[in-house]
Structure formats: structure tokens, C-alpha cells
C-alpha positions as YAML, in Angstrom:
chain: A
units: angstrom
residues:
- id: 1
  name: UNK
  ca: [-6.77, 3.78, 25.65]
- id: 2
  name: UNK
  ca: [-8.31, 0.31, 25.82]
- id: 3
  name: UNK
  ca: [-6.93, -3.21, 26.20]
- id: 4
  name: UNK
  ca: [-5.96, -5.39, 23.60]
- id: 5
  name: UNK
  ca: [-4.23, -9.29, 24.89]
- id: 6
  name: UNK
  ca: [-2.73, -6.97, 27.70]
- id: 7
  name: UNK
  ca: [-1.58, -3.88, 25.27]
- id: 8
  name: UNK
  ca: [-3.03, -0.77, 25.34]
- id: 9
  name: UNK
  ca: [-4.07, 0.99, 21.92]
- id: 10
  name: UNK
  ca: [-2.25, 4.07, 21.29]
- id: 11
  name: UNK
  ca: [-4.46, 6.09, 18.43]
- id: 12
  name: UNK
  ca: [-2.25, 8.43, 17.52]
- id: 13
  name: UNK
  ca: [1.28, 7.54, 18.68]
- id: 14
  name: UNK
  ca: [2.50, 11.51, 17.94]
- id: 15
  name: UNK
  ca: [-0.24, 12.51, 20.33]
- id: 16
  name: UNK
  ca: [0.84, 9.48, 23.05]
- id: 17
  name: UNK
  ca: [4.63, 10.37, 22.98]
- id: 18
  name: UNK
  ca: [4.22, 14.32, 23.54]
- id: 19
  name: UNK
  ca: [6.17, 15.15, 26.75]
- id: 20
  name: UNK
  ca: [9.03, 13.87, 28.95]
- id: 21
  name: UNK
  ca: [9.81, 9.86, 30.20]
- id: 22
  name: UNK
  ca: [11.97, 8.39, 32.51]
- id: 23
  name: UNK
  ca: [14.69, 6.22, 30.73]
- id: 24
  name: UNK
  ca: [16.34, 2.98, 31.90]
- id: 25
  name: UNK
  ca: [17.74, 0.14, 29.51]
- id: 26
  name: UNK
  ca: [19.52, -2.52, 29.84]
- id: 27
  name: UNK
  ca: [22.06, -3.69, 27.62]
- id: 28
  name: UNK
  ca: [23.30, -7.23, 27.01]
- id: 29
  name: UNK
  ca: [26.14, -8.75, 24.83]
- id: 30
  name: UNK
  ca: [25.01, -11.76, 24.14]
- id: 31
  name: UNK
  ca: [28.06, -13.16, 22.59]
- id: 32
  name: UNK
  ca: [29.98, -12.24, 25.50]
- id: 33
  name: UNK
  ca: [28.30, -12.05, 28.42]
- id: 34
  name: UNK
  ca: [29.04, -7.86, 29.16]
- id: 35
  name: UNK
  ca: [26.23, -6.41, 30.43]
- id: 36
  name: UNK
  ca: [25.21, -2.35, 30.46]
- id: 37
  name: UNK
  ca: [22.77, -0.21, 31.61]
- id: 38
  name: UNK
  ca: [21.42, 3.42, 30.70]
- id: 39
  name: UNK
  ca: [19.63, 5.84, 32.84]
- id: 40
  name: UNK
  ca: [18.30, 8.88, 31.83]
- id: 41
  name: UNK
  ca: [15.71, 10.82, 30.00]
- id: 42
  name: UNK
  ca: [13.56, 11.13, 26.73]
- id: 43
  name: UNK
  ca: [11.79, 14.46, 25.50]
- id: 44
  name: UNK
  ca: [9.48, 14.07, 22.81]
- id: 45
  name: UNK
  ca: [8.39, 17.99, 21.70]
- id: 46
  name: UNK
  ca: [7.12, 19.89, 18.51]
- id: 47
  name: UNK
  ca: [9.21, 19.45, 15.79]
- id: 48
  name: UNK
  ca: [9.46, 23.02, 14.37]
- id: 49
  name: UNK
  ca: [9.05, 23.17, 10.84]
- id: 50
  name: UNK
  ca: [7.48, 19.78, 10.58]
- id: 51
  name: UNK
  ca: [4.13, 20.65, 9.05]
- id: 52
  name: UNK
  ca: [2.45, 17.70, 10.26]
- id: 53
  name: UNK
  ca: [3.31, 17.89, 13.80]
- id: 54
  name: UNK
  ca: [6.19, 15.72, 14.15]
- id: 55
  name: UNK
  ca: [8.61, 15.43, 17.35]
- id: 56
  name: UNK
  ca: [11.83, 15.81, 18.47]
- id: 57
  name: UNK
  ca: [12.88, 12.94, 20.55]
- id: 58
  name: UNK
  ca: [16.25, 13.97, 22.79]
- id: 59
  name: UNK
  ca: [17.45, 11.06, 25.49]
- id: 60
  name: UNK
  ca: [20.61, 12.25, 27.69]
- id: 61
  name: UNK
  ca: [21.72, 10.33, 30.22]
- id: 62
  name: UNK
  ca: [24.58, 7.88, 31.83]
- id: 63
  name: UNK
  ca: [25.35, 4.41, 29.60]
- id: 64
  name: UNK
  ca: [27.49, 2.58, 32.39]
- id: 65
  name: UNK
  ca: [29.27, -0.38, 30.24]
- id: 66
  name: UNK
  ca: [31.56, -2.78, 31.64]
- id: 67
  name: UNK
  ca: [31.66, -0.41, 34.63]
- id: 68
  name: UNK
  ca: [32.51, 2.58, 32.95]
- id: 69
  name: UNK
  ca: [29.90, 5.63, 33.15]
- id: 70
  name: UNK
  ca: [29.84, 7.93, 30.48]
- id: 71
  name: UNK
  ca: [27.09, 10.37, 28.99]
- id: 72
  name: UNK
  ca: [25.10, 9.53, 26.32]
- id: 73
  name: UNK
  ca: [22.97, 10.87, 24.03]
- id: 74
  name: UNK
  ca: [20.66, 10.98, 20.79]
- id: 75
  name: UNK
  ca: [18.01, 12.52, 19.01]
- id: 76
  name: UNK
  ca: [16.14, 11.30, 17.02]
- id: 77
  name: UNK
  ca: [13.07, 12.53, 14.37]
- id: 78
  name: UNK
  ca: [9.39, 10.88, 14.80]
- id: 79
  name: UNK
  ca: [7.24, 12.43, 11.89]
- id: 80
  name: UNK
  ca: [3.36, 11.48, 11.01]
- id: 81
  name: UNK
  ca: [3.13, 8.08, 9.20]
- id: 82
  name: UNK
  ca: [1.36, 7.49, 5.72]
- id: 83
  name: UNK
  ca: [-1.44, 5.81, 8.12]
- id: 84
  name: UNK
  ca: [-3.18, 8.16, 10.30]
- id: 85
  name: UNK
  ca: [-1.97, 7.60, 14.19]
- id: 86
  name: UNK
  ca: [1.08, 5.78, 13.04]
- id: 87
  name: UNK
  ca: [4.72, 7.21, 12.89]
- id: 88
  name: UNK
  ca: [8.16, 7.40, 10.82]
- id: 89
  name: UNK
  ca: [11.19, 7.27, 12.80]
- id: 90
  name: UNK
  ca: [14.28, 9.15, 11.28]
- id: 91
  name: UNK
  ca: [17.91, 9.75, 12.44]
- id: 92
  name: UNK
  ca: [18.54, 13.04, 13.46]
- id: 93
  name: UNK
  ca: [20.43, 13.82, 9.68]
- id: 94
  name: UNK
  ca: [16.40, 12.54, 8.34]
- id: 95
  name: UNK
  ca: [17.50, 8.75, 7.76]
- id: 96
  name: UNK
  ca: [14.91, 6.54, 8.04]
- id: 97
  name: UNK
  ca: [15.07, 4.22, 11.01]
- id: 98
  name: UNK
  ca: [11.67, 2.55, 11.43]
- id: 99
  name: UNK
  ca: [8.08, 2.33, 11.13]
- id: 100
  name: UNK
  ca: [6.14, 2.81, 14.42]
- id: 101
  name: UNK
  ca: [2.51, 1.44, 14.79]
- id: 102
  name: UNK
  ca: [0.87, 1.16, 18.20]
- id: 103
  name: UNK
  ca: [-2.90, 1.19, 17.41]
- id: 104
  name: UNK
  ca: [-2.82, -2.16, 18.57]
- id: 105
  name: UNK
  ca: [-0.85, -1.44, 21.80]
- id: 106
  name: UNK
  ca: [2.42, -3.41, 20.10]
- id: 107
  name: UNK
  ca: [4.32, -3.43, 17.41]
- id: 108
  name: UNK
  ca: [7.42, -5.13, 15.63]
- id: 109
  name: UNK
  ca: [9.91, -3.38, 13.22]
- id: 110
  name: UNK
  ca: [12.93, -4.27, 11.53]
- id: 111
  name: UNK
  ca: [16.27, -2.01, 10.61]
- id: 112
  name: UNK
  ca: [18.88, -3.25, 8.95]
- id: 113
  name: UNK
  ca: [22.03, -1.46, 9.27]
- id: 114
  name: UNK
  ca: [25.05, -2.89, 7.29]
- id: 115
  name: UNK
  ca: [25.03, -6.65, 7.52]
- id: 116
  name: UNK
  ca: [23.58, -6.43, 10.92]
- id: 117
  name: UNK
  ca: [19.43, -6.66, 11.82]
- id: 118
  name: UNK
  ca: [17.67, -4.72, 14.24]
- id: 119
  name: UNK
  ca: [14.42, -5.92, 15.14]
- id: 120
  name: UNK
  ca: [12.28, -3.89, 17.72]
- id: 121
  name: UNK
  ca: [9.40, -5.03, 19.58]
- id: 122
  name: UNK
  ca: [7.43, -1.92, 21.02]
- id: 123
  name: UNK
  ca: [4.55, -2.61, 23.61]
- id: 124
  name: UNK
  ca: [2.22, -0.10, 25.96]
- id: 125
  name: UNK
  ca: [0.97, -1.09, 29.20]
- id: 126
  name: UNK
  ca: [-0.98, 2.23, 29.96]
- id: 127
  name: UNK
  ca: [-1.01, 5.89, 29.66]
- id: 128
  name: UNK
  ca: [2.27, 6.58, 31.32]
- id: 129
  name: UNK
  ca: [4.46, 3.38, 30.47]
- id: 130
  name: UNK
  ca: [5.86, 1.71, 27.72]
- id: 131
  name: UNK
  ca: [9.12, -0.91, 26.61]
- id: 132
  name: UNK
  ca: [10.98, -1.33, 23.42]
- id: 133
  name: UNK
  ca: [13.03, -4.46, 23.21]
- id: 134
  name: UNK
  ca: [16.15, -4.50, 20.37]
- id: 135
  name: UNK
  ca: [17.67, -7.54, 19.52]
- id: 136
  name: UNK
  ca: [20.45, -6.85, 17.40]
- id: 137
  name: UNK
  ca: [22.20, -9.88, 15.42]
- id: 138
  name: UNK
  ca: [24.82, -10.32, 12.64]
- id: 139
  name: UNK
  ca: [28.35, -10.65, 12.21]
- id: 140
  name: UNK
  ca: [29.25, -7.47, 13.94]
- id: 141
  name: UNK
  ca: [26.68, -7.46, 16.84]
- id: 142
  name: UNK
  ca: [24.31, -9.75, 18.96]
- id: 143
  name: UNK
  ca: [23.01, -7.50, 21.64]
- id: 144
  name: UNK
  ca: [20.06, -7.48, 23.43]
- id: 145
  name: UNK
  ca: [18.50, -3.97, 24.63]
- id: 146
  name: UNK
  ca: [15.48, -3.44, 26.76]
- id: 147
  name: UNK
  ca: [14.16, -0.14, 27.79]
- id: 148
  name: UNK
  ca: [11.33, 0.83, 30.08]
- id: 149
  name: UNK
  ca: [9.75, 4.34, 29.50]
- id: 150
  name: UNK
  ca: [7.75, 5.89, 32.06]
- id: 151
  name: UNK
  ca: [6.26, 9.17, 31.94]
- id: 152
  name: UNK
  ca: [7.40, 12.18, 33.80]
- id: 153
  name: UNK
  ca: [4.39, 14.31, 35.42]
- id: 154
  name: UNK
  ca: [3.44, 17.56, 33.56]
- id: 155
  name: UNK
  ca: [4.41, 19.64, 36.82]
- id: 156
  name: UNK
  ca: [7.32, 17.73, 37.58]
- id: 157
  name: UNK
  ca: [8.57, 18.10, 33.89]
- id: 158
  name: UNK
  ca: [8.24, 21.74, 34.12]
- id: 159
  name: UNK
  ca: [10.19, 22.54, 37.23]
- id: 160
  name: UNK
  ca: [12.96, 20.28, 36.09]
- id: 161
  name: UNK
  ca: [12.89, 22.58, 32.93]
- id: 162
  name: UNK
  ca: [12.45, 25.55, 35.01]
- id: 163
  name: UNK
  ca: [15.65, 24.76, 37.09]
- id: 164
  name: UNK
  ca: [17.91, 23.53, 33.89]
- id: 165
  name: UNK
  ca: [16.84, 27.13, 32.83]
- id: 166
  name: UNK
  ca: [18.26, 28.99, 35.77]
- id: 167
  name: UNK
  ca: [21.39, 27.16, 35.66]
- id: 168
  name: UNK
  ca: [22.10, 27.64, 32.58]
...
């Protein structure tokens, strides 16, 4: 990956998300002041069936809001994009969410859901780290999410795997 204004291009973001990342967001109302905060973990691996090598992305973890813990997850469906390198984000039931571009190192997406907009502003610092910010707005919501990605080692994803296998 090179530099671009302090971003680092991502070719092929299928190829770039392949594997498993450290998780923390925060969460802010910003109507309200309540404040949360979600630790945890992301898997992004082959998407069976998906002819042209699309990924499963699964995040579990704790969501701790207004001092409540509870687990949380999601999955979510990131499948090659009409443009070579790029991707299309889908719910889990094969919804589409958003566009995802990183070529460039950053990019900005909007979802609208109901009367409320998501906007999402997706930047890479390097090989193993990467943010999203969400602002959410609209009559029902105005919430600010941040969340910092960082890459789990290869070896270090594999043992964890190798001990959720023996427990199970």
C-alpha cells in the first residue's frame, strides 16, 4: 500500500479485509449526552457460494451502554463491487447496506434507513489498521459511532480458533 494525504490505498478491499481485527467503538448520543462502547472482534472469511470471492464479516463482542454490558453481534455480507478492488456491503438477509471504495485509502458512503441517514467515513492508516466513523441523524437518531480496527496476527488468530475449537 502507498500513501495518499495520510491514507493508505487499499487495491482490492476483499483482499485487505481477509482475516480477523480487533474491535473497539465508541458510541455517542448526541442528543443526549449517553455514551457506549463496544469491544470485541471482526472475522472477515470466504463467503461460500459467493462466486466472486466475497466475505463473511462476523463481529461478537460486549456493547456496554449506559453501564449495562451485554453481547452483541452481527454479520454482515461484503461481495466484489461492479469496480474491480471495490466492495458491496449487504445485511446478512442480502440487503444492500453500502458501497465500499478504499483505492484511495478513504471513503464516504451514505445509508438511509427509514427517515434516518447514515453516513460513513472509512479511512486506512496501514496494513493492519483502519476506522469507520457513523454519524447517524434524523428524527429517530443522532448518534455518533467510531470504530478502530486493528488486525489480529495470523498465528495469534489461529490459536484463538484452535482453543474456541476445543471448547466447544
Amino acid at each position: 500500500m502507498s500513501a495518499v494525504h495520510g491514507h493508505h490505498r487499499v487495491p482490492d478491499v476483499v483482499a485487505y479485509l481477509v482475516g480477523e481485527w480487533q474491535v473497539e467503538r465508541s458510541v455517542r448520543d448526541l442528543a443526549d449526552g449517553s455514551a457506549g462502547h463496544f469491544t470485541g472482534t471482526t472475522r472477515f472469511t470466504p463467503l461460500s457460494g459467493a462466486a466472486d470471492g466475497g466475505l463473511l464479516h462476523h463481529e461478537s463482542g460486549t456493547f456496554v451502554w449506559r453501564g449495562v454490558a451485554r453481547p452483541a453481534e452481527r454479520t454482515l455480507r461484503f461481495l466484489s463491487g461492479e469496480v474491480p478492488g471495490t466492495a458491496r456491503v449487504e445485511f446478512a438477509d442480502g440487503r444492500y447496506f453500502h458501497d465500499l471504495d478504499l483505492r484511495t485509502g478513504r471513503h464516504t458512503t451514505d445509508h438511509p434507513c427509514a427517515a434516518d441517514l447514515y453516513r460513513g467515513d472509512f479511512e486506512v492508516a496501514d496494513e493492519d489498521h483502519w476506522r469507520t466513523r457513523w454519524r447517524v441523524g434524523g428524527p429517530a437518531k443522532d448518534l455518533l459511532l467510531v470504530t478502530d480496527y486493528v488486525r489480529v496476527p495470523a498465528r495469534r488468530a489461529a490459536d484463538s480458533s484452535a482453543r474456541r475449537g476445543r471448547s466447544a
